[in-house]
C-alpha positions in Angstrom: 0.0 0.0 0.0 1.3 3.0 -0.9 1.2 6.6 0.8 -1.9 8.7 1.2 -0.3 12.0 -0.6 -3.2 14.0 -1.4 -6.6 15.3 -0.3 -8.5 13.2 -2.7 -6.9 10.1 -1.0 -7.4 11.3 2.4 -11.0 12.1 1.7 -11.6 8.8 0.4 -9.6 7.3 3.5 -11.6 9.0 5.9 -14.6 7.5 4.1 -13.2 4.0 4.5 -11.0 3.4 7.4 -11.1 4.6 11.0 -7.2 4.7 11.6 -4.1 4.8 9.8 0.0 4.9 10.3 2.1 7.5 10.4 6.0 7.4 10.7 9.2 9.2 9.7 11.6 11.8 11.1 10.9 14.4 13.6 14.0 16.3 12.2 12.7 17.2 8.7 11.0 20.4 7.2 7.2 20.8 8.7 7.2 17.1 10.6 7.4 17.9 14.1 4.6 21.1 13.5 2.5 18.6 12.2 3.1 16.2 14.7 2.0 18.7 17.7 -0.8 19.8 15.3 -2.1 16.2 15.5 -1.3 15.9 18.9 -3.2 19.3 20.0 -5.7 18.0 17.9 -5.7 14.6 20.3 -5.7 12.1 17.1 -2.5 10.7 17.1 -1.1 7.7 19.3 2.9 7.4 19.6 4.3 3.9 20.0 6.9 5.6 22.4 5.2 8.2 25.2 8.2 10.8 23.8 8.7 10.2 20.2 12.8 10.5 19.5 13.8 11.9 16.0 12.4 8.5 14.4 8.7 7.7 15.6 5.6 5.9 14.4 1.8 6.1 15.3 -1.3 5.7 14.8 -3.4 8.4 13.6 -7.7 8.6 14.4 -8.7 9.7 11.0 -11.6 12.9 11.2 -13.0 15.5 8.7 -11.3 18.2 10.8 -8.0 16.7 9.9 -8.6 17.8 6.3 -7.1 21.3 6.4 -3.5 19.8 6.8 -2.9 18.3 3.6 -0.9 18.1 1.6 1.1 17.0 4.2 5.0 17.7 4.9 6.9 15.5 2.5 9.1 14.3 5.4 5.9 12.8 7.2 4.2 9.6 5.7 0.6 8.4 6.3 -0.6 5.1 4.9 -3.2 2.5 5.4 -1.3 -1.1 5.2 -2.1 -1.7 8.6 -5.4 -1.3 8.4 -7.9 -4.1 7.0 -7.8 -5.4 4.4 -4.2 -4.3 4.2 -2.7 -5.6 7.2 -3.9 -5.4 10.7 -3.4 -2.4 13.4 0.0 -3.0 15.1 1.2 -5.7 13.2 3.4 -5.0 10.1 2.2 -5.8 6.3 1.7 -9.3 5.5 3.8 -9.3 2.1 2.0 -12.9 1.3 -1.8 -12.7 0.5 -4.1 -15.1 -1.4 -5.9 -13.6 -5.0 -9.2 -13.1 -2.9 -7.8 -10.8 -0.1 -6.0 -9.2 -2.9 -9.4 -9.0 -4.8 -10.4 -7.6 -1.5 -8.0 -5.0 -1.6 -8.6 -4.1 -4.7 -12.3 -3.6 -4.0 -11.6 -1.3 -1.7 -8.8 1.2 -3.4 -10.7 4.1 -4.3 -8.0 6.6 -5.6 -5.6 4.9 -3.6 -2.2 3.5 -4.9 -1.2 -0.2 -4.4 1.6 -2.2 -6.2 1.9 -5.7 -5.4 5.0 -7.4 -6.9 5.5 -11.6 -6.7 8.7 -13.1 -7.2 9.4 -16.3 -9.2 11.0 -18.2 -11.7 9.2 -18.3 -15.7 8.9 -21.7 -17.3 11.2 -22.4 -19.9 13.9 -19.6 -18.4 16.9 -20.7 -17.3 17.6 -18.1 -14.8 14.9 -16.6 -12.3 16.9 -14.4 -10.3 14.9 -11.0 -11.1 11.5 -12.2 -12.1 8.4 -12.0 -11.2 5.3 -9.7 -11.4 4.8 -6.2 -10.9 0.7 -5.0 -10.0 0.3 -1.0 -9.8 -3.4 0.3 -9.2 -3.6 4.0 -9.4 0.2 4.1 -10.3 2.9 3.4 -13.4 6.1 1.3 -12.8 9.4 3.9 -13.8 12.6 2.3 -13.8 13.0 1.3 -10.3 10.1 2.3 -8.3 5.8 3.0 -8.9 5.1 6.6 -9.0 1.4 7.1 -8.3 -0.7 8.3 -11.4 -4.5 8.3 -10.7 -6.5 6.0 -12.7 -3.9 4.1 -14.5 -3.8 0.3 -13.8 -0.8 -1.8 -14.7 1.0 -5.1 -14.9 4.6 -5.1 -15.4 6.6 -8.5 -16.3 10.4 -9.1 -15.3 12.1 -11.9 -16.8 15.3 -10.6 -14.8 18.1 -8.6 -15.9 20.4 -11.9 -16.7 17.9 -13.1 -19.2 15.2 -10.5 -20.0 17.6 -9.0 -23.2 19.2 -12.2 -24.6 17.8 -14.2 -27.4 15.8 -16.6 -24.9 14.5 -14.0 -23.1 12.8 -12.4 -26.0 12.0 -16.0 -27.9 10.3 -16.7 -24.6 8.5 -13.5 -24.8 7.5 -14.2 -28.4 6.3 -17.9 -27.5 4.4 -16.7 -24.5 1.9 -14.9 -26.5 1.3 -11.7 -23.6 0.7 -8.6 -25.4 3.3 -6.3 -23.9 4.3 -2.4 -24.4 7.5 -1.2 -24.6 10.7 -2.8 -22.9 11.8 -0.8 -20.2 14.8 -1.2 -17.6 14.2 -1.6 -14.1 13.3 -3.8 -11.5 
């Protein structure tokens, strides 16, 4: 699950989940007045009593929290611990069956979430690399998923050992996927 960055996103968060995480460092630009906004405010929940440069929390989400986004770059808010994304105080489950993902999916609103599963392709030789890369609400740019509101994507890696040598694009040939432009990455 991906960040909540904008007011769309927290507007449809608020519609949809009670709580959500927050976490970073104290130390940069406009953090630590946001964190005593939320705290005056009474919504937020440290796991430390005396947060340190580093903390994490959980946040009550409310309409009157709405004023403060955008929020600070330096200060992230996301919903992967809350259902169907995970579970309050435990971290992410990175393994999910295809219903609670359906689930999650469901549920997404203008949300971003990229879900990547690693593995070997038949008929390759080498599956160090490959796998599966899901982005809803976001694009897949070299290295990381940037969000970009309703787009929807699947990106393949056959891994960078095999994905530019002649079995690499015979297998893509013989695998019949329709597939855009080869890109680096991943």
């Amino acid at each position: 699950m991906e960040p909540v960055t904008t007011a769309e996103q927290y507007a449809y968060a608020l519609s949809a989940f009670d709580t959500a995480r927050i976490y970073r460092n104290r130390g940069e630009p406009g953090v630590g007045l946001s964190l005593e906004e939320l705290r005056r405010r009474t919504v937020v929940t440290f796991d430390n009593d005396e947060p340190n440069s580093w903390f994490a929390g959980y946040v009550r989400l409310r309409p009157d929290l709405t004023d403060l986004w955008p929020l600070p770059a330096g200060l992230t808010l996301t919903l992967d611990s809350a259902s169907p994304f995970g579970d309050p105080y435990s971290e992410p489950d990175p393994d999910c069956t295809e219903g609670e993902l359906d689930h999650m999916v469901s549920v997404l609103g203008p949300l971003a979430l990229n879900a990547s599963w690693d593995y070997g392709w038949r008929g390759l030789a080498e599956s160090k690399d490959c796998g599966v890369q899901l982005c809803a609400n976001s694009v897949w740019t070299r290295q990381i998923a940037e969000p970009s509101p309703g787009e929807f994507g699947v990106w393949v890696s056959l891994g960078a050992r095999v994905a530019w040598t002649t079995a690499g694009e015979n297998w893509l040939r013989d695998s019949g996927l329709l597939l855009g432009e080869p890109q680096q990455g991943w």
